[in-house]
N, C-alpha and C positions, 0 to 999 in steps of 0.2 A: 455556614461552614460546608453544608451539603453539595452548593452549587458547583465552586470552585474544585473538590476536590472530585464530582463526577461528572465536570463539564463534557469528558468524550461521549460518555454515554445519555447525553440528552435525546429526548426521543424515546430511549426503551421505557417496557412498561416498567409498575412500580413493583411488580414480583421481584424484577432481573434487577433490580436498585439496588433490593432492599438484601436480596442474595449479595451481590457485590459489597454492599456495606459489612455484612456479615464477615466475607472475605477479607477486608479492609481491618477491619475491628481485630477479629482472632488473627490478625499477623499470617494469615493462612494464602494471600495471593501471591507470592513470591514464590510459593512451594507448588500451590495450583499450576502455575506458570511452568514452572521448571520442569514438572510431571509431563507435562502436555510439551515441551519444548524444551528436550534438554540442551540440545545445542545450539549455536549460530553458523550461520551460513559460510561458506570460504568466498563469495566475489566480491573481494573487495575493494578491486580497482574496477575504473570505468571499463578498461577491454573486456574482464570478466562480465560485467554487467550486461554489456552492451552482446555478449555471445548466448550468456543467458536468456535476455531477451528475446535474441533471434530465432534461438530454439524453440521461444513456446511462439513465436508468431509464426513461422514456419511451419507448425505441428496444427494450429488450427484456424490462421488466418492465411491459409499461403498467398492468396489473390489480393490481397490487402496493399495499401500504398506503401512500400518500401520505409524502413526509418534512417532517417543518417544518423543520428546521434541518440546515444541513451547513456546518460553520465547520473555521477550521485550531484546533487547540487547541496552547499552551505546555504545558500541564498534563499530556499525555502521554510519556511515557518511552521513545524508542525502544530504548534502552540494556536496559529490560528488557521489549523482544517486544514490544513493543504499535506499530506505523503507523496504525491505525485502531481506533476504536470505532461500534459501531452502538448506540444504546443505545434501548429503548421505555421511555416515561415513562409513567405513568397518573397521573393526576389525578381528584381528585373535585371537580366542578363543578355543586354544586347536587347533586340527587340522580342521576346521573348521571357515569360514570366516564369520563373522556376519556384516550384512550393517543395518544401523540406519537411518532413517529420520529426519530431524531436521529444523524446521523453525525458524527465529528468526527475529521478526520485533522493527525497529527503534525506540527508548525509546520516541522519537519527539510525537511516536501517543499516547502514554496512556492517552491522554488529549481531542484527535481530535474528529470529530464527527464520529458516527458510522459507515456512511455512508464509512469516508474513510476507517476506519479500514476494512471492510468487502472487500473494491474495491483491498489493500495489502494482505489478507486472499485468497483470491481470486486464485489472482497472484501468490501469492507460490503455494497454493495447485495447481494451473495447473503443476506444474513443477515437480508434481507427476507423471504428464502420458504424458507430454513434458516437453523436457530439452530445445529448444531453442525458440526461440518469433517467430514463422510461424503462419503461417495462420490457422492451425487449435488449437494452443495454444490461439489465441484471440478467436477464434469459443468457444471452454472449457471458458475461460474467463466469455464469455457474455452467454454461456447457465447457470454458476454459476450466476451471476449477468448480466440481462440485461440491465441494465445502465452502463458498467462498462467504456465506452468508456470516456460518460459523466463526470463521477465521475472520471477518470482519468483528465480530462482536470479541473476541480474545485480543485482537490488536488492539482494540480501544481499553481494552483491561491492562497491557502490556502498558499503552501509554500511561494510564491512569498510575500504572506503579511505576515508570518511569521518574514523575514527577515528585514520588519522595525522594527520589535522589540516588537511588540504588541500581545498584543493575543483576540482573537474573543472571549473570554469568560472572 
């Protein structure tokens, strides 16, 4: 029963389990959540997202490879790990290669609080100036967002209470 129902948070110790199950049990993470997030975000079409974006890459990546596209995708599976994809396309145009950046985050958030949206935003945009999850892609991380570790562990709480079926708003 344990598995399935704290599959996001695999990994954490068993302190932070056993806290979350507490939460889970007395009916109290819905309330947790809503305390800490009472609202959702307003971008919720691609143009918003894609302006949002540019503003935090703007602000702390200016020298960074350009993005064409940042849209919410259906086609993503939060269910298995995935909130965002950064993807680099290349193209051949003419005799010449052209490569595109392209983020696309999980349709799950056009609803979420901003908080999370910004902690996925985040996360791709590192993978502009890192491709793998080292130690200096969470350093980028959290010098974009200093809570970002936080707001990584309540997003997986968000999902966790997702899955009964409800929604925080």
């Amino acid at each position: 029963m344990d598995q399935p129902l704290l599959k996001y948070l695999q990994g954490y110790p068993e302190t932070t389990l056993s806290q979350v199950r507490a939460l889970i049990e007395d009916q109290r993470l819905k309330s947790y959540l809503q305390r800490k997030y009472p609202t959702a975000h307003t971008f919720r079409t691609d143009r918003a997202l894609y302006t949002y974006t540019l503003e935090l890459k703007n602000q702390y990546l200016k020298k960074s490879q350009p993005l064409s596209k940042v849209i919410y995708d259906d086609k993503i599976n939060v269910m298995k790990h995935a909130l965002g994809l950064h993807t680099m396309i290349s193209r051949v145009q003419g005799n010449k290669l052209k490569s595109k950046n392209e983020i696309r985050i999980a349709s799950e958030f056009k609803t979420a609080p901003e908080a999370f949206l910004r902690m996925i935003t985040v996360h791709e945009l590192a993978h502009l100036k890192e491709k793998d999850h080292n130690k200096a892609f969470y350093k980028l991380c959290q010098y974009m967002e200093p809570d970002y570790h936080m707001l990584e562990l309540d997003l997986r709480l968000y999902l966790t209470f997702l899955d009964t079926g409800d929604s925080i708003y």
